[in-house]
Structure formats: C-alpha cells, structure tokens
C-alpha positions in Angstrom: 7.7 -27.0 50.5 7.5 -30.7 49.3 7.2 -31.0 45.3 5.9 -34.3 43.8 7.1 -35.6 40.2 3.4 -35.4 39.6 3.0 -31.7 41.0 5.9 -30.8 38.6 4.5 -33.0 35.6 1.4 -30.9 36.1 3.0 -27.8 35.9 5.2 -28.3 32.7 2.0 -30.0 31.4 -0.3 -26.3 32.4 2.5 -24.4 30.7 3.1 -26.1 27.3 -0.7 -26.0 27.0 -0.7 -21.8 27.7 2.0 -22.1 25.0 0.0 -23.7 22.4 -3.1 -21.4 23.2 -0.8 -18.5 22.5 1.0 -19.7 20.0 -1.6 -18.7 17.2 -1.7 -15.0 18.6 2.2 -14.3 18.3 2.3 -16.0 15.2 -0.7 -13.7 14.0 1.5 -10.7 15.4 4.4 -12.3 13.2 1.9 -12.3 10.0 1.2 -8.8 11.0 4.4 -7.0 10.3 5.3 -9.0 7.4 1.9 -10.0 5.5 3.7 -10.2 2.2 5.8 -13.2 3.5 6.0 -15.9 1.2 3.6 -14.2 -1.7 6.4 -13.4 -5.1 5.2 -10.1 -6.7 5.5 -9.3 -10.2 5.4 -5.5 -11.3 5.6 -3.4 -14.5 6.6 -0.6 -15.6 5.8 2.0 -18.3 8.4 2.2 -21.4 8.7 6.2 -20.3 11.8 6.2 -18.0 10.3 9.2 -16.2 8.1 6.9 -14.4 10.9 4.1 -13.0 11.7 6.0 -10.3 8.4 5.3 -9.0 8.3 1.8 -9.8 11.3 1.7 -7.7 10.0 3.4 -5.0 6.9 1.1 -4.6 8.6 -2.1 -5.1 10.9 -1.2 -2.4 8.0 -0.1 0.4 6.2 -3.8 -0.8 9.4 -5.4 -0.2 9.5 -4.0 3.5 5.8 -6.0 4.2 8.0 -9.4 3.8 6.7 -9.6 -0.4 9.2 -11.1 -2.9 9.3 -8.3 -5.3 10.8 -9.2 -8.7 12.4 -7.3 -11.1 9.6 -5.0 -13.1 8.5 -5.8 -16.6 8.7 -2.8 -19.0 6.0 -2.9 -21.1 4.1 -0.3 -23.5 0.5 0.0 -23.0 -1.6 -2.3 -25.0 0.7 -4.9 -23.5 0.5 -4.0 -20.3 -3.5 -3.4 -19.8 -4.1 -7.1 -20.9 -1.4 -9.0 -18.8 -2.5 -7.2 -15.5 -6.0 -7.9 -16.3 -5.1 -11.6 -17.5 -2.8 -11.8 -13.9 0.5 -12.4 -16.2 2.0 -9.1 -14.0 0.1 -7.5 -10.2 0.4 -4.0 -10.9 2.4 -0.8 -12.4 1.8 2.7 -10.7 2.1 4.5 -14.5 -1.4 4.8 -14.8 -2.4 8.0 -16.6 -5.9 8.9 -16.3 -8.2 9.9 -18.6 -5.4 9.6 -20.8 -5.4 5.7 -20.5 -9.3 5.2 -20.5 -8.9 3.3 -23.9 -7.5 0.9 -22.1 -10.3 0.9 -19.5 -12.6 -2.1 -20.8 -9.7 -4.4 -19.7 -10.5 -4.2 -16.0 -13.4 -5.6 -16.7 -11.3 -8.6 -17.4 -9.6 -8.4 -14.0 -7.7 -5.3 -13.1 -8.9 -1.9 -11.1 -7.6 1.5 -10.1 -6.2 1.6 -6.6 -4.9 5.1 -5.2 -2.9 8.0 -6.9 0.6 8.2 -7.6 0.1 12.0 -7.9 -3.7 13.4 -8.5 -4.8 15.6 -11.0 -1.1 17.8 -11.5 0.1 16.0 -14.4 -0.1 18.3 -17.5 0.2 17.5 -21.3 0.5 19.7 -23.8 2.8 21.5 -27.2 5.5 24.0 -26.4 7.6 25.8 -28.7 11.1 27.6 -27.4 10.6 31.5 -26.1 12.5 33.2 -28.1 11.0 31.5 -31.5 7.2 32.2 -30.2 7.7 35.7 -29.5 9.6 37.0 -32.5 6.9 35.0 -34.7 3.8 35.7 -32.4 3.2 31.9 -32.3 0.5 31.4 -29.6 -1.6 28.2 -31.2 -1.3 25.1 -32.9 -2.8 27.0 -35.9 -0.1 28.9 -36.3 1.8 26.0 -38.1 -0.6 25.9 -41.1 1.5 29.3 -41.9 4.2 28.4 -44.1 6.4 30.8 -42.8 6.0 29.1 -39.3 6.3 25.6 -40.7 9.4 26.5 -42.3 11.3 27.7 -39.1 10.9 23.6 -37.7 11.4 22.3 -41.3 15.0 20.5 -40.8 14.6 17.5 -44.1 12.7 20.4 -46.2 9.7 18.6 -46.9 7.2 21.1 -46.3 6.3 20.2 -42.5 7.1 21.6 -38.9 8.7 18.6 -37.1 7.6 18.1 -33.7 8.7 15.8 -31.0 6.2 13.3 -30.1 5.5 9.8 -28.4 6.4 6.8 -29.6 3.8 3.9 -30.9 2.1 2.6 -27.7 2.3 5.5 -25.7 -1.6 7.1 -24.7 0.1 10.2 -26.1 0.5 9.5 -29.1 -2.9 8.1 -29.9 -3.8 11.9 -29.0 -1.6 13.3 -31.0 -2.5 11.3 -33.6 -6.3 12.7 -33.2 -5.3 15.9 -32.8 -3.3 16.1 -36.2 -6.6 14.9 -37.7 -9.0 16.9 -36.4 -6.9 20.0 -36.6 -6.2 19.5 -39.9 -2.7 19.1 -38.7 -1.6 16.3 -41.3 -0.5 18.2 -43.6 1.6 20.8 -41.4 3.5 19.0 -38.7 5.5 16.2 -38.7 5.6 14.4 -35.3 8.4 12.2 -34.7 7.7 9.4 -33.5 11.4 7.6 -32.5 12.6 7.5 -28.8 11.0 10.2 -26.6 14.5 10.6 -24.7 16.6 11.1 -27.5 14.6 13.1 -29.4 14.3 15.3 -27.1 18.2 15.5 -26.1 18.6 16.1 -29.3 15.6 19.3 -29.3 17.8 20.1 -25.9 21.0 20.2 -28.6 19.4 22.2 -31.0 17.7 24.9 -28.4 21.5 25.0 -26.7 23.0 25.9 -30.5 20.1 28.5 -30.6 17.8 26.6 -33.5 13.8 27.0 -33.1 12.3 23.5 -31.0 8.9 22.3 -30.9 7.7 19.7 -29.1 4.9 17.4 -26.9 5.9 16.9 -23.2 3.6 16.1 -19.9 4.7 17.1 -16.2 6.5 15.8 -14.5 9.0 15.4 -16.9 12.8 16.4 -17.0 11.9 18.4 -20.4 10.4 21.0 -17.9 13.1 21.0 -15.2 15.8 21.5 -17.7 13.8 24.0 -20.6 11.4 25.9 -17.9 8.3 27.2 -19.3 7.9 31.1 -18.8 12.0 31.2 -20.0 13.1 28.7 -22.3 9.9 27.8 -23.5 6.0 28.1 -23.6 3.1 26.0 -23.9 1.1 27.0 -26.6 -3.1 26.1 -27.6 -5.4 25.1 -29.3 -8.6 27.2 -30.4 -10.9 24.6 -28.8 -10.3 20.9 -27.0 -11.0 17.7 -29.3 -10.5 14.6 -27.5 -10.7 11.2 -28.3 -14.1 9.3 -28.1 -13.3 7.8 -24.7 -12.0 10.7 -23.5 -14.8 13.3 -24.7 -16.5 13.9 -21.1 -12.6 15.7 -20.3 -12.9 18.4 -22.7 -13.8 20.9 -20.3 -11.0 20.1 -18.1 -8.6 21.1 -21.0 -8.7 24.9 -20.1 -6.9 25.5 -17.4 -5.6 28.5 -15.2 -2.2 29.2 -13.8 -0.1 27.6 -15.9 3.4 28.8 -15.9 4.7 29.5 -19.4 1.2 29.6 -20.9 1.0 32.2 -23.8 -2.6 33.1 -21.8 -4.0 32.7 -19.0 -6.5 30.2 -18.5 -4.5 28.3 -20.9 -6.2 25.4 -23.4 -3.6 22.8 -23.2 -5.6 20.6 -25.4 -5.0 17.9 -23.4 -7.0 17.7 -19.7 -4.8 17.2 -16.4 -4.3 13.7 -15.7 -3.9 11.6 -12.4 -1.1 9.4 -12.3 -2.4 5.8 -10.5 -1.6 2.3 -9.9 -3.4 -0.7 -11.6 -3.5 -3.2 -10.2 -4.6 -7.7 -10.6 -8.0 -7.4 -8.6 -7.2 -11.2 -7.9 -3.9 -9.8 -6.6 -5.5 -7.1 -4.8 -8.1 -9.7 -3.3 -5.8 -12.0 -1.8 -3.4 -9.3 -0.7 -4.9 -6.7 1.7 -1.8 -5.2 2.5 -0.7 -4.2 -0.6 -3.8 -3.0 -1.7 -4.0 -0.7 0.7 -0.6 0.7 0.3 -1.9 1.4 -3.2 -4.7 3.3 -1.7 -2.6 5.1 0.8 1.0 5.8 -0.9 1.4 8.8 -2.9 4.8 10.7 -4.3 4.8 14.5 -4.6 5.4 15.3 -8.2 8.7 17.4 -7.4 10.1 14.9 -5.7 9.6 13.2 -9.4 10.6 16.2 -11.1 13.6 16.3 -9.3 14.6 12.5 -9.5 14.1 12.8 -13.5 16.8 15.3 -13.7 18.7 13.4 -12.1 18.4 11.1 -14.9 18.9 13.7 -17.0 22.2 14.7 -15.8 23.5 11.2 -16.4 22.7 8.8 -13.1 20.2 7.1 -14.9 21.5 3.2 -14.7 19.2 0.6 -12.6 21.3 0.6 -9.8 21.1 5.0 -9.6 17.3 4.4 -10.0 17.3 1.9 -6.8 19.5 4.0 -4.7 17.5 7.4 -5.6 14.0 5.6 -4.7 15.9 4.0 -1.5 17.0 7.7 -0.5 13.8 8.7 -1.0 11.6 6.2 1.1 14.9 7.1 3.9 14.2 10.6 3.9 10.2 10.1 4.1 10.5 7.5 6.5 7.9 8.7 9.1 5.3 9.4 6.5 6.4 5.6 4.7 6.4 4.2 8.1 2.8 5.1 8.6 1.8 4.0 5.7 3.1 0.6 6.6 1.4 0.6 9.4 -2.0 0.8 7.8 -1.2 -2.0 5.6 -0.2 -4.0 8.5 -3.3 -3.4 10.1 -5.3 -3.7 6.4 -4.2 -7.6 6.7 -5.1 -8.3 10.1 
C-alpha cells in the first residue's frame, strides 16, 4: 500500500497529539507515588531521647513519598508548641496527651492532633526499688513524710528523700511539681531535676551496688526494660489523683488495673495513661494530603519502642545507631509500612 508524505504527516501529527492528552495522566501517576516531591520538611523532636527513635522512624517513611526531610529540631516543650503552631517546624510525633494539654491553646494558633504514635499504653508514675518497699512496707507517696523513710533516699543529709524527676520543660515535671504541692510533698522529697538519662544511670548504679532508689519514669522507657517492675522495682500510689487544672477531667483515669509491679491492684498511678501523638502545622497538614494521612494511619507498637530504647541503653545510642535501628524497623514492617504508603498515595490524588 501507497503512503503519502501527507498520510504520514497525519499520522505523526494524530500521535503527538494522544501524547499530549496523556501526558497529564502519567504525570498525575508520577505525582502519585511521590507526592512529597519537591516540598522540604522540617521535624522536631522531644529533648527525651526515648522518643528519637520514632522521629526517625517517621522521617524515614515521609522521605519514601519523594519529601525532603531535614534533620529534626530538638526542642523542649514550651518551644516546641509555639514554633509548630507559628509554622517555624511541621510536626514531632512526641505528643503526650493529656499530659501536654497545657500546651493545647496553641493549636488554636495553627497546629492539630493527627493520629497516635501509640494510644492510651503510655504509663507515668513513682517507683521505689523491691527490696526497699517491702522491708519498709512502702506502698504510697505518703509514706515519705515518715522520717525514717525519708532517711533511706537522703544521700546530701538535708532532711529530704531525693527522687529522680524531669527536667525544666518537660510536661512531667510541671506534674510533679503539682503533686509535691498538693501532697504536701515539699517538704519531704527532693526531685532532681538534672538530666533524666544520667540521673537515672546513676539510680541504675546505685540499685546495682544494692542502695535504696526512688524515682519518676513513664512507659515505654528503658528504666522499665532494664529495672522491671514486679522484681526490681514497684510503682507505688497516691491516696487520691490531683491533677493539674487542664488536666482535672483525667482524674478518674488515674486508677488503673493490671499493672505489673503495682503494690495493688487497680493501682492509682497518680498520673492517667497517656496517648503518644503527632502534631502537626495545620497549614502543613493542608497543603500536604499525604503526609497527613500517614499521621493518621502510622502507628509503632510500644515494645518495638521499648525494645529500641534499650538498645540505647546498652550503648548504640549515636545518630547514626538511631537511623539504622528506625531503618531496620520500617524493613522488617515493610508490608504493614508499604500499605500505609499506599493510603497516602491515594490521600493526595
């Protein structure tokens, strides 16, 4: 058969138009599978190492939707609440809640809750070494307005039990600090209030040299991988919850039954069980459908926490163990991560 210039000219001309009518659908496809392309995100994370790993492991999933994930901020709280709301940071996933609802007339600014980290398992409370609480029959907080008590955590002999504690900043220690008042605690327990970490290696120190410890600690947390309540240690109460002002509506939720290493059983932690969450820009969160729904969708079980914080514990806790132990992790959940992808693909479509 006979082909004309023409015929051909009209063929090539048929085919580059199909081309440019389907050239917006593959590139949609394209934007699909990396939605993040081109957008720079800018985490945070909590001043609490026990929550980097999941920094990590959240910057690395974003990263596989194309975004540009920068190196987190580490930030306290009062910091942290206003830059996410004011945009200066997206997002950290070391949201404790109710713990951090002082913090909660900031979204009004421009920040919201998106997802859990890990719901409602995260326990806070005061736990004194085994073998101290049961040859003293301490079961309460109350118990250290007895001097004899007092006297067994009284290292600088100045009258007061010395306790471990959170540092200025924390949510923890703005509890602690209400609890010492409306205990009538002031006067009976000193908490210390230097680095979490190395106070509490050296409380791990002492309890190894077989020396009464006493101390605040919240799950998941190496402190209860490495001094396990039930054997090296029990969480003690409180004769009745008194929480802060924005956190009064929890006080029910303090009591609760189960826990292992409780001195009884339902045990009144003092402290209600928190979710762990990410918050997030909602500007951020607008313009980026993807990510917000892998907020909404991610989650990390708290052993797989528990067991990445001792492995900080044990000494692989640089940056560069952090990365590889949140990279191993997505690896070995890759189904379940892949699926989430997926729905943040099709979130941004």
């Amino acid at each position: 058969m006979k082909t004309t210039f023409k015929t051909c000219q009209r063929f090539l001309l048929a085919g580059a138009a199909t081309m440019l009518l389907l050239a917006p659908a593959w590139q949609a496809v394209a934007d699909q599978h990396m939605p993040g392309e081109g957008v720079t995100v800018t985490p945070a994370r909590a001043t609490w190492d026990t929550g980097w790993f999941q920094a990590a492991v959240y910057s690395q999933v974003l990263a596989e939707l194309g975004y540009e994930v920068d190196r987190p901020t580490t930030l306290d709280n009062p910091p942290f609440y206003q830059s996410v709301a004011q945009g200066d940071v997206d997002f950290w996933v070391n949201g404790w809640f109710p713990l951090h609802n002082t913090y909660r007339d900031t979204f009004e600014q421009g920040a919201e809750l998106i997802g859990y980290v890990a719901k409602g398992g995260a326990l806070q409370g005061y736990l004194v070494d085994k073998k101290t609480a049961d040859e003293h029959g301490i079961t309460n907080l109350e118990d250290f307005k007895k001097p004899e008590i007092k006297s067994l955590f009284d290292s600088n002999d100045d009258g007061k039990a010395e306790m471990v504690a959170c540092p200025p900043g924390w949510g923890c220690e703005l509890v602690i600090s209400h609890h010492m008042e409306a205990y009538a605690l002031t006067e009976h327990i000193e908490p210390i209030k230097a680095s979490y970490s190395a106070s509490m290696a050296d409380a791990m120190g002492r309890y190894q040299q077989g020396e009464p410890i006493f101390f605040y600690t919240w799950t998941p947390n190496w402190t209860v991988g490495m001094l396990k309540p039930g054997e090296d240690v029990v969480w003690i109460t409180v004769e009745e919850a008194n929480l802060p002002e924005d956190q009064k509506q929890f006080e029910d939720a303090t009591v609760v039954e189960g826990v292992e290493g409780c001195v009884e059983d339902p045990c009144n932690l003092g402290w209600p069980a928190n979710d762990i969450r990410p918050v997030v820009n909602s500007e951020f969160a607008k313009n980026n459908p993807a990510a917000a729904k892998l907020f909404e969708v991610m989650s990390i079980p708290l052993d797989a926490i528990f067991a990445q914080n001792a492995k900080m514990f044990d000494g692989e806790d640089s940056e560069e163990d952090i990365q590889r132990h949140a990279q191993e992790w997505v690896e070995e959940n890759r189904e379940q991560v892949d699926g989430w992808l997926e729905q943040a693909r099709q979130a941004a479509m």
